[in-house]
N, C-alpha and C positions, 0 to 999 in steps of 0.2 A: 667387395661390392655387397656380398651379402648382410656384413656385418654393418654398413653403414643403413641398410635398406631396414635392419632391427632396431637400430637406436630412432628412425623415424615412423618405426608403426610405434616402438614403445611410447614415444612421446605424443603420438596423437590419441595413443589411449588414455595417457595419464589425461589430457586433457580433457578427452569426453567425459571421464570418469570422473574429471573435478567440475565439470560444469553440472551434473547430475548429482550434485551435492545436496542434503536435505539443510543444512542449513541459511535460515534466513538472511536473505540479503536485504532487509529493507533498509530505508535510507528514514532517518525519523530527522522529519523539520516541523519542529514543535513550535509553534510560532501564535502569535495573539490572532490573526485574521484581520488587523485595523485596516482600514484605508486611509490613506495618505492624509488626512484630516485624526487621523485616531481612533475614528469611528467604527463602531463594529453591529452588527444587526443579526440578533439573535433571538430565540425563539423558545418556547419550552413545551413540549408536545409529550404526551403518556410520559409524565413525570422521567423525561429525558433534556439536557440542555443541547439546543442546537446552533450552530454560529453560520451564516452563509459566507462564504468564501469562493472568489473565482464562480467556478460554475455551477454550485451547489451548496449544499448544508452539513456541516462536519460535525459530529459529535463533540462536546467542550468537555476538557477529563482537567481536572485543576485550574480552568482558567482558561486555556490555550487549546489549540487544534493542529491536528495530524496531516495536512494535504501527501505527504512521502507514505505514508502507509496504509493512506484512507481513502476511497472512491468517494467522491464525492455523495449525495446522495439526494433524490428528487424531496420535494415536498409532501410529492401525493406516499412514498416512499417511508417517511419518518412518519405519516398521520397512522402508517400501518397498526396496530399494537405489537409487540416482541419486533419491530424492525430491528436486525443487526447491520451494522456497516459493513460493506464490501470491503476485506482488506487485498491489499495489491499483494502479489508475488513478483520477485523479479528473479530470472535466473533462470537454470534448468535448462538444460538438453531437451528441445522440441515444446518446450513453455510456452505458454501464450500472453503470457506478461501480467494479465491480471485474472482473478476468478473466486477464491475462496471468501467465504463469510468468517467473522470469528464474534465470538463476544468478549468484553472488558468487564 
């Protein structure tokens, strides 16, 4: 009994231990932003391009936009000067799913 009670602490430690991993988990869906016509409505504010998507305005990096890695981002938001995008976190032991800034 004891030795079976070892193999299930070990393994619920590997697993907190793997979910507390620093590596990123994002999911990247690089995608144009069209709407269903192909249309896309974009913006260019402190020599940055912006695309609206869904519920917000995504940074355009080649062309295309990030909604997997990207918060979306207000209007009043991108007029800022140096606005960076909220990038998402997924993952982590006790995480709250989204929170850091980063720049590209």
């Amino acid at each position: 009994m004891k030795r079976s009670s070892t193999i299930i602490l070990g393994v619920v430690l590997l697993a907190a231990i793997s979910s507390c991993s620093d590596q990123p988990k994002e999911k990247d869906e690089w995608i144009t932003g069209a709407d269903h016509n192909g249309r896309t409505r974009d913006t260019l504010i402190n020599n940055q391009q912006y695309r609206h998507y869904s519920l917000g305005w995504f940074l355009i990096v080649n062309g295309v936009i990030n909604p997997g890695r990207y918060q979306p981002s207000s209007l009043s938001q991108i007029r800022t000067p140096g606005h960076v995008p909220a990038h998402i976190r997924s993952g982590g032991f006790g995480s709250t799913g989204r929170g850091s800034s980063v720049s590209e």
